[in-house]
C-alpha positions in Angstrom: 0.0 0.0 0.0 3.0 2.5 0.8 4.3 1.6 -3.1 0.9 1.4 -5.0 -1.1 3.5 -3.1 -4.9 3.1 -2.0 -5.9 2.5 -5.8 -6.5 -0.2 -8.9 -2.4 -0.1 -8.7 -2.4 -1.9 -5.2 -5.6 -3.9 -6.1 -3.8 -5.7 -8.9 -0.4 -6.3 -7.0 -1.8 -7.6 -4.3 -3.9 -10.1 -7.2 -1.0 -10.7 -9.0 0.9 -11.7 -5.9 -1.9 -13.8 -4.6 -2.2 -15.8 -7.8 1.5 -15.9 -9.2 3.0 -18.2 -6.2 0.5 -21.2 -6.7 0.9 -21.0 -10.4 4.6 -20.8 -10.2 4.8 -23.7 -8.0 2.1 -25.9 -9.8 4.0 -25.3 -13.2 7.6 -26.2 -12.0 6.4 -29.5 -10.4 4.5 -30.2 -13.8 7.5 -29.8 -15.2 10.1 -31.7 -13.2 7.9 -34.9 -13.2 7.8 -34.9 -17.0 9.5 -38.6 -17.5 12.4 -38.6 -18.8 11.9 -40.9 -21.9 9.5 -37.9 -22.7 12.1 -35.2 -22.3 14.5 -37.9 -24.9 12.2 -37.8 -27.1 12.0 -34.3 -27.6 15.8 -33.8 -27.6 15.6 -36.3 -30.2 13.6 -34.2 -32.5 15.7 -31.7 -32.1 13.8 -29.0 -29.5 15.6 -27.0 -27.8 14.1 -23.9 -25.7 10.8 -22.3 -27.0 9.8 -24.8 -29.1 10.6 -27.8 -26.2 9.2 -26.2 -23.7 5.6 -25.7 -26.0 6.0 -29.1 -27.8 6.9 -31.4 -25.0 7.0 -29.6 -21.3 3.7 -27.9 -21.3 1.5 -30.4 -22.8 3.2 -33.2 -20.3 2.8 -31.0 -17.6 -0.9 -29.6 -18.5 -2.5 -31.3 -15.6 -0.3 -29.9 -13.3 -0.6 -26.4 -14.4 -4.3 -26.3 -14.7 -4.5 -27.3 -11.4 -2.0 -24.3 -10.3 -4.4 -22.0 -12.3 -7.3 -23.1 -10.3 -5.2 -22.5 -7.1 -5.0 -19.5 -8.3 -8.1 -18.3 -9.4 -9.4 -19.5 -5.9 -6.7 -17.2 -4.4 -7.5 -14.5 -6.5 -11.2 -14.1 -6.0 -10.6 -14.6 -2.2 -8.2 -11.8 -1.8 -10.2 -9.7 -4.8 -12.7 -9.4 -2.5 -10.7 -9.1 1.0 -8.6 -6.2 -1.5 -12.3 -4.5 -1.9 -13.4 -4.1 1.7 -9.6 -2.8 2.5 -9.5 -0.6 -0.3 -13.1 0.7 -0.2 -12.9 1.3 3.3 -9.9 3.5 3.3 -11.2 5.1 -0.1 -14.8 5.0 0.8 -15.8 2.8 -2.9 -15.9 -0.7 -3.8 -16.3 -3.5 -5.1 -18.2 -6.6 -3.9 -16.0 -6.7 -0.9 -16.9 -3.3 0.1 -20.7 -4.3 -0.6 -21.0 -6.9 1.8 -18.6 -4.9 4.2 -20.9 -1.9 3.8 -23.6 -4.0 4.3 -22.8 -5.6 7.5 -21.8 -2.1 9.0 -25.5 -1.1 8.4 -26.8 -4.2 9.8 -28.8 -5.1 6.5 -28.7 -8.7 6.9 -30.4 -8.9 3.0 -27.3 -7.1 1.6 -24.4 -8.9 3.3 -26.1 -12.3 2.0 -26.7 -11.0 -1.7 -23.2 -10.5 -1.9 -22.3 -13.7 -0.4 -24.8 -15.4 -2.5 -23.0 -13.4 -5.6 -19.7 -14.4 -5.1 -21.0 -18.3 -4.5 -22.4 -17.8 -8.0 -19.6 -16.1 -9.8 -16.6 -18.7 -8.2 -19.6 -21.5 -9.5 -19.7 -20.8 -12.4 -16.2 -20.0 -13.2 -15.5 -23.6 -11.9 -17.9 -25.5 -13.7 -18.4 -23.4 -17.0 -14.4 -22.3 -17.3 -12.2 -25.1 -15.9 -14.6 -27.8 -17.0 -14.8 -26.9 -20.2 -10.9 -26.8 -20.5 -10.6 -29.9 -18.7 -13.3 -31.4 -21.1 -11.2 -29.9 -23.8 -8.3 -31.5 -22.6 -9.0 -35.3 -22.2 -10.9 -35.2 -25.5 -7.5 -33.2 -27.3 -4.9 -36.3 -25.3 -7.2 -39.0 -24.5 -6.8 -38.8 -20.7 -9.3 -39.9 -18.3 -10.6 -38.7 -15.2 
């Protein structure tokens, strides 16, 4: 907050921070258990850097990183809306976070479980309707099952 200020600036470190750990960590595991007849094979072929790294590391390690991004996204809507009710309180506007904080400082019980009920919704439907269709997308494109 002393760098970025009360603003968007601080809202999106503190998101970027939240998120880039768990996918940072999810990928590099993904990536070291990549067998190593797979890694042969691709040495094989002749990649080297960019093009091994898209041809062989990432698809091998797929799983690993879509589960890193749903780390993530469960990080990042958690502290989106913990970043709200900090930042709206101190700046006196808000998001969701400030809604439901706003709310439950006014003791209207109706509010404070409308946003609730909202961000249920929104981290539903991101999970079923985003990550299932790319996990759907996935076992269909490599043949992998659940």
């Amino acid at each position: 907050m002393l760098w970025f200020g009360l603003g968007t600036a601080s809202l999106v470190f503190v998101l970027i921070h939240s998120v880039l750990w768990a996918v940072a960590l999810s990928t590099h595991n993904g990536f070291m258990a990549v067998s190593e007849p797979l890694r042969m094979i691709g040495r094989n072929y002749g990649l080297t850097g960019v093009r091994y790294v898209a041809k062989i590391l990432i698809p091998a390690a797929f799983p690993s990183i879509l589960t890193g991004m749903k780390i993530g996204w469960a990080f990042a809507w958690r502290t989106l809306i913990g970043a709200e009710l900090v930042f709206g309180a101190s700046s006196g506007s808000g998001g969701l976070g400030w809604f439901i904080f706003e709310g439950s400082q006014n003791l209207e019980t109706q509010d404070v479980f409308a946003g609730l009920f909202t961000v249920i919704v929104i981290g539903l439907v991101v999970e079923n309707v985003i990550f299932r269709n790319i996990e759907a997308r996935t076992i269909v494109r490599w043949g992998m099952s659940r």
